[in-house]
Backbone as numpy.savetxt, mean C-alpha at the origin, in Angstrom:
# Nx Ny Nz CAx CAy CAz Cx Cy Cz
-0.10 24.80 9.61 0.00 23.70 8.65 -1.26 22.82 8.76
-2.17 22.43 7.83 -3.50 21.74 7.64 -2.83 20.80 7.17
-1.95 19.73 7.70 -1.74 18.67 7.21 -2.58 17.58 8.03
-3.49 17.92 9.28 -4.06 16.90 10.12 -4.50 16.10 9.60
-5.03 16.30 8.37 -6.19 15.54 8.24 -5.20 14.63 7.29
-4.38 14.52 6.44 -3.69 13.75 6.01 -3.02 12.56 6.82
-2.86 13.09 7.77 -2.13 12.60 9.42 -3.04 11.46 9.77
-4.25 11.96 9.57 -5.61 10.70 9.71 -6.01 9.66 8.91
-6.16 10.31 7.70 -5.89 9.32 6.31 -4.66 8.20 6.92
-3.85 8.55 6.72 -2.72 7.79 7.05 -2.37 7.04 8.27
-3.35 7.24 9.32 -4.00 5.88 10.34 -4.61 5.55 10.18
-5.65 5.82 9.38 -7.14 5.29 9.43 -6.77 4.04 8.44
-5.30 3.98 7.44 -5.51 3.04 6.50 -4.59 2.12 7.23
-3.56 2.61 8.22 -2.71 1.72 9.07 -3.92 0.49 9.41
-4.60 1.44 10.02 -5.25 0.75 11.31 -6.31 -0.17 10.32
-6.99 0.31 9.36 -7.82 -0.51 8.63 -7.30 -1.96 8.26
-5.66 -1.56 7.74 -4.47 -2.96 7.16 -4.22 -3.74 8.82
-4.60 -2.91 9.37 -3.97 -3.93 10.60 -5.13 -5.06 11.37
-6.28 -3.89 11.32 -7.42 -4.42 11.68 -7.90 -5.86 10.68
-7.75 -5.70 9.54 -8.03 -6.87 8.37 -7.24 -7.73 8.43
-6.06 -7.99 9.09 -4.80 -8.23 8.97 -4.74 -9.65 10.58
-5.77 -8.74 11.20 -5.69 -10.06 12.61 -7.19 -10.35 12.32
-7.88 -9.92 11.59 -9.40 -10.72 11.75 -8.49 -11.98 11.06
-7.94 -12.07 9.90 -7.76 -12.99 8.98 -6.65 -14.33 9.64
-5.36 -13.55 10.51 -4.75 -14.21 11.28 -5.56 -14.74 12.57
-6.33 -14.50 13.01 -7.13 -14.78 14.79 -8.36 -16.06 13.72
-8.69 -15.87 12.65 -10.02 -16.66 12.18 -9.65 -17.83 11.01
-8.52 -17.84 10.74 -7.96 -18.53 9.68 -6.25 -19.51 9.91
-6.22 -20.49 8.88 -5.20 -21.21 9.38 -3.87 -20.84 8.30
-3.04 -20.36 8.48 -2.22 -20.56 7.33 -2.34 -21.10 6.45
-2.50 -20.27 5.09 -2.37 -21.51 3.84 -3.89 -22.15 3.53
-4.39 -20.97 4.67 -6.30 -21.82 4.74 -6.53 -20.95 3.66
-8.09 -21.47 2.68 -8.80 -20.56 1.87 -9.97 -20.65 1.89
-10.71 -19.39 2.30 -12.24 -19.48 2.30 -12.47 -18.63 0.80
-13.97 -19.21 0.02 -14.52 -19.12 -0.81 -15.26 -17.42 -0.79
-15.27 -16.24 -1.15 -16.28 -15.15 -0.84 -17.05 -15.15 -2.11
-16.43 -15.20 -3.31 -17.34 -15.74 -4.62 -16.65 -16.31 -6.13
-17.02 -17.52 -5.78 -16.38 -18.85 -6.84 -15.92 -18.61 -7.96
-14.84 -19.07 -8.25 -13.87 -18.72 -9.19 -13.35 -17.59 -9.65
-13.49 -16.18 -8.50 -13.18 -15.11 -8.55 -12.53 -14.67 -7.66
-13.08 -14.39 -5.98 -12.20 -13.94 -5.09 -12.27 -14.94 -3.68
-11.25 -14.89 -3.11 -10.82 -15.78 -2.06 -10.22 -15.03 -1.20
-10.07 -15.38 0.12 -9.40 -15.16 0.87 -8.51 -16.32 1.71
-7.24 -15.88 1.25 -5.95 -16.96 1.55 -5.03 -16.46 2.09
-4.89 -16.90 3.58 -4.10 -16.24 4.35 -2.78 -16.81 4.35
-1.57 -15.67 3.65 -0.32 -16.24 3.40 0.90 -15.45 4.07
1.65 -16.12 4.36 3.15 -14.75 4.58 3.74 -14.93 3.46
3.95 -13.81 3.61 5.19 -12.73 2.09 6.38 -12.35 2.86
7.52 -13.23 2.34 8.69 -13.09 2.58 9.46 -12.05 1.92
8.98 -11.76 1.05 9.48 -10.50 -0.34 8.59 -9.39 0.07
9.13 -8.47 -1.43 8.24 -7.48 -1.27 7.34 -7.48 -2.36
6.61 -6.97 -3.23 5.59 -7.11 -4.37 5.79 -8.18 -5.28
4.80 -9.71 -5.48 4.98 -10.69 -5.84 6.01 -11.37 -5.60
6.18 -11.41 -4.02 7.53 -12.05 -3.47 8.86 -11.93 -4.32
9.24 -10.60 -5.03 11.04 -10.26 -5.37 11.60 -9.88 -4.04
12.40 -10.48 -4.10 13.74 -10.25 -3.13 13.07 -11.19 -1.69
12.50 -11.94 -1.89 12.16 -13.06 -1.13 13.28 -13.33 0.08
13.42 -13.40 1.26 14.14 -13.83 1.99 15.76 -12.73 2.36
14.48 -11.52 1.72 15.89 -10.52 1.70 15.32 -9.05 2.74
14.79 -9.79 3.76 14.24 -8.61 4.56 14.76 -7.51 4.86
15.97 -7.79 5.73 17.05 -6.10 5.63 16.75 -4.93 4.69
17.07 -5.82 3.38 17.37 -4.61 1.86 15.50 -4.10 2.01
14.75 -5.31 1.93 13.07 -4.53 1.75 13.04 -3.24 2.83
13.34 -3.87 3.92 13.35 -2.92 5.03 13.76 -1.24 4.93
15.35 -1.76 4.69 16.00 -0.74 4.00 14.84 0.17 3.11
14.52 -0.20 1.85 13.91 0.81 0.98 12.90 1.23 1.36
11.83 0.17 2.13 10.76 1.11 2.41 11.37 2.13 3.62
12.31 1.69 4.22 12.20 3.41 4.96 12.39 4.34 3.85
13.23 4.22 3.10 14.05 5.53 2.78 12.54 6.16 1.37
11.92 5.23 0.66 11.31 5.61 0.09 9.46 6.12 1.39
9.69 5.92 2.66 8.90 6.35 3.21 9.54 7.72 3.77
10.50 7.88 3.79 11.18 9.37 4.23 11.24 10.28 3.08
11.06 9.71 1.61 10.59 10.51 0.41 9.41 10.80 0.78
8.09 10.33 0.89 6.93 10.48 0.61 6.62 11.39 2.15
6.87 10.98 3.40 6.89 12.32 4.23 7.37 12.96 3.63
8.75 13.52 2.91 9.39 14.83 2.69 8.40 15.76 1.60
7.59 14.81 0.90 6.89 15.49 -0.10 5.45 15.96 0.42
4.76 14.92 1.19 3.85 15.29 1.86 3.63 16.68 2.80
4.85 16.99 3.23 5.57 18.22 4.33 5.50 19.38 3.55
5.50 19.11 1.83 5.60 20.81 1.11 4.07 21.36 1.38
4.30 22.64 1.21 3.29 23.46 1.53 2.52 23.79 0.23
3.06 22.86 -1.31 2.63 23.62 -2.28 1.61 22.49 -3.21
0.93 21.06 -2.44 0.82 20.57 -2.59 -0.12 20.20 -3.14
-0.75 19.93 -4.34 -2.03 19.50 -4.97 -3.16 18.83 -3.82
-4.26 18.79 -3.83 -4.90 18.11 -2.81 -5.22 16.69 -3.22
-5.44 16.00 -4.52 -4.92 14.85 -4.96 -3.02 14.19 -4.49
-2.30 15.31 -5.22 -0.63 14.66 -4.36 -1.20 14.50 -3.09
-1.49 15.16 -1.91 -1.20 14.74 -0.31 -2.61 13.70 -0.11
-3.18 13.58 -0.68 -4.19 12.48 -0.70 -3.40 11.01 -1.24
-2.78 10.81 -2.64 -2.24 9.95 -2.99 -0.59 9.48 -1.68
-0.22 10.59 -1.44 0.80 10.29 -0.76 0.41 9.74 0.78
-0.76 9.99 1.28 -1.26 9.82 2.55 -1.19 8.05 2.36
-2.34 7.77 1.04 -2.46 6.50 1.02 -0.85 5.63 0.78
0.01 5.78 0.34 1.50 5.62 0.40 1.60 4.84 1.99
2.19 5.60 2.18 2.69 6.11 3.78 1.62 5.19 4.31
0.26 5.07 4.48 -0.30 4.61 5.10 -0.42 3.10 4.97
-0.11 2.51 3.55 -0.35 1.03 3.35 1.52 0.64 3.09
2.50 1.29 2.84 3.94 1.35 3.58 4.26 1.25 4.89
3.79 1.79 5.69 3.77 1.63 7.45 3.15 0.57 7.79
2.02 -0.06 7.14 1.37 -1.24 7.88 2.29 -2.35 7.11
2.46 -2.49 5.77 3.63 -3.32 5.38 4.97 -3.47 6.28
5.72 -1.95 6.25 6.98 -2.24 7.25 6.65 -2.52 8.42
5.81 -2.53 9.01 5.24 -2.63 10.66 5.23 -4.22 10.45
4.51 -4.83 9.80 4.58 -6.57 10.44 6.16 -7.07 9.60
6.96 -6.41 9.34 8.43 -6.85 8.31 8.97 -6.62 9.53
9.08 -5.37 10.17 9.52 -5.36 11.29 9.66 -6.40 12.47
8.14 -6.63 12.94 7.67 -7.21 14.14 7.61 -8.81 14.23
6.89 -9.11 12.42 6.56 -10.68 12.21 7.63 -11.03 11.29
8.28 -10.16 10.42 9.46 -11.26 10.04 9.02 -11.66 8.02
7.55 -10.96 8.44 7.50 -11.40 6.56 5.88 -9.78 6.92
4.85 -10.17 5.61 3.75 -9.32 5.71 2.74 -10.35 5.77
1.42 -10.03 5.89 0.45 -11.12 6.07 -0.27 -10.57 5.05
-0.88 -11.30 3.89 -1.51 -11.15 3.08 -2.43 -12.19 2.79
-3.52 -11.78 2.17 -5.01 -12.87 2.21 -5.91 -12.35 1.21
-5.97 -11.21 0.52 -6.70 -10.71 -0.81 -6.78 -12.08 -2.26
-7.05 -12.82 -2.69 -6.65 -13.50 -3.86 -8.03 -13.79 -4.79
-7.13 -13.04 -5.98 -8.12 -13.08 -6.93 -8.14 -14.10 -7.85
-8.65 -14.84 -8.23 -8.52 -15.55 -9.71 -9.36 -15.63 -11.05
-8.80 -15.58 -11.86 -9.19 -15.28 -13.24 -9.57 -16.04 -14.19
-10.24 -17.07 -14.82 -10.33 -17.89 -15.57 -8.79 -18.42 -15.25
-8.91 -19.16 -14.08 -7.75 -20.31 -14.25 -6.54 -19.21 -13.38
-6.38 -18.01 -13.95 -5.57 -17.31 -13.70 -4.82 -16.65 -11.91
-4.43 -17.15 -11.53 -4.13 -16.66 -10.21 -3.31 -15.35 -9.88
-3.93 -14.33 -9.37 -3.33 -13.47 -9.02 -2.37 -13.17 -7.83
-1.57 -12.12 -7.69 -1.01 -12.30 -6.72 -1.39 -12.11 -5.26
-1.38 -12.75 -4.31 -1.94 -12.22 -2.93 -1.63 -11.09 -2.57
-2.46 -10.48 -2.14 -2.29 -8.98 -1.55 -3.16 -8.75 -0.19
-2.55 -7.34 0.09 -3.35 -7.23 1.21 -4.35 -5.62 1.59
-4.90 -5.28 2.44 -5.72 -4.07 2.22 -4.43 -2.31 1.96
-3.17 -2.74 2.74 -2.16 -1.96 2.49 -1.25 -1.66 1.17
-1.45 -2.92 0.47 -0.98 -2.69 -0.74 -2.16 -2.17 -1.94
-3.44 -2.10 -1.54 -4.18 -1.85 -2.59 -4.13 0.04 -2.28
-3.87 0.41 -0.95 -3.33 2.05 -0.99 -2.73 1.95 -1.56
-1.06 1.51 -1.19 -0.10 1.74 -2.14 -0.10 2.01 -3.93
-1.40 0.73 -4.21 -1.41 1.33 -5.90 -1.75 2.53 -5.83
-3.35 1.85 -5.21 -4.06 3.62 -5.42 -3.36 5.26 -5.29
-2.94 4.75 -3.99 -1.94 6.27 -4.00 -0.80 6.74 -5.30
-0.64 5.52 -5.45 1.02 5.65 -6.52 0.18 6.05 -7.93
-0.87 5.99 -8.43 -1.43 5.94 -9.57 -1.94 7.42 -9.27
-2.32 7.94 -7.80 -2.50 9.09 -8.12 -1.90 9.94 -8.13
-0.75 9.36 -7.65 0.65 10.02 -7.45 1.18 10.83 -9.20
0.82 9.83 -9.94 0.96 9.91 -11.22 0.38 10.73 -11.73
-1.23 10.48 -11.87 -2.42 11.78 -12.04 -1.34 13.15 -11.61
-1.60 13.06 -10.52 -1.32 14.55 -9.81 -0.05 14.82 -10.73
1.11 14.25 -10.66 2.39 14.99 -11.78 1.41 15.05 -12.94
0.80 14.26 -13.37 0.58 14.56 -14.73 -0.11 16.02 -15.51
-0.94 16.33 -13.86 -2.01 17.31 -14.25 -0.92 18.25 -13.78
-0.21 18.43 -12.98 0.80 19.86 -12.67 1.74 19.85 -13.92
1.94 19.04 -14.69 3.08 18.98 -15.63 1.85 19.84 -17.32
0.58 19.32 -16.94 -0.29 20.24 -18.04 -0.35 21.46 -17.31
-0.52 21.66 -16.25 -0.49 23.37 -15.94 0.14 24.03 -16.18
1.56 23.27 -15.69 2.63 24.03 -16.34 2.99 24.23 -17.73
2.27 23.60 -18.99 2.75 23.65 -20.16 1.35 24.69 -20.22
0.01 24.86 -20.04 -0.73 25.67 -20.14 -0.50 26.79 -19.40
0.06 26.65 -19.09 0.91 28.47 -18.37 2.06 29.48 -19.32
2.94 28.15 -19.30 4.04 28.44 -20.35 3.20 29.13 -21.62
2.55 28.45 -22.37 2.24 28.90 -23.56 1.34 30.62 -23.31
1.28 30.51 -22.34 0.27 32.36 -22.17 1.01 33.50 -22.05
């Protein structure tokens, strides 16, 4: 099974979310915001009691709850042997910015997030280096069905 290297992906982004994750907690004050470039991006170190744009706020158990079970999906899929090399790439990044999320839900009680963008006025939501896998992966998650779902209709028709 050549899944190692997926195995690595999927620390290397732990450890990247974790590593970003105490520079920002060890160098910053809660609720502090440093400037990286004006009226665009910031870094604001916050806890997230919820899960994506704080839903289900103060409901740690149930978050808990799903990310396992939707992290025991994405191993189970990662584990097939028939796997696009985009799917186990998108799913690596999953798993990898999911584990550093459930890891401080676990340990600290909320997630630590400090990414913040703003937009003409517009404030985005805080995020952190684990949730920007999570898109990425999930979007390629998408790609990848999308392009096996044209193979399969370009097969069918031959």
């Amino acid at each position: 099974m050549k899944k190692y290297k997926y195995i690595f992906i999927t620390i290397a982004i732990f450890l990247l979310d974790l590593i970003t994750k105490l520079l920002v907690t060890n160098n910053m004050k809660l609720y502090g915001s440093k400037k990286v470039i004006k009226n665009f991006l910031y870094i604001t170190y916050t806890k997230n009691k919820g899960a994506a744009f704080s839903l289900l706020e103060n409901h740690r158990f149930i978050i808990i709850l799903v990310s396992i079970a939707i992290l025991a999906y994405l191993v189970k899929e990662i584990l097939k042997k028939d796997n696009s090399l985009i799917n186990d790439i998108s799913l690596s990044f999953m798993i990898g910015g999911l584990l550093s999320n459930l890891s401080d839900r676990l340990f600290l009680g909320y997630v630590r997030d400090f990414i913040d963008f703003r937009f003409f006025r517009f404030n985005f939501a805080i995020f952190n280096v684990g949730d920007i896998f999570i898109v990425v992966g999930a979007i390629l998650f998408l790609i990848a069905i999308l392009l096996e779902g044209k193979n399969e209709n370009n097969n069918n028709k031959r």
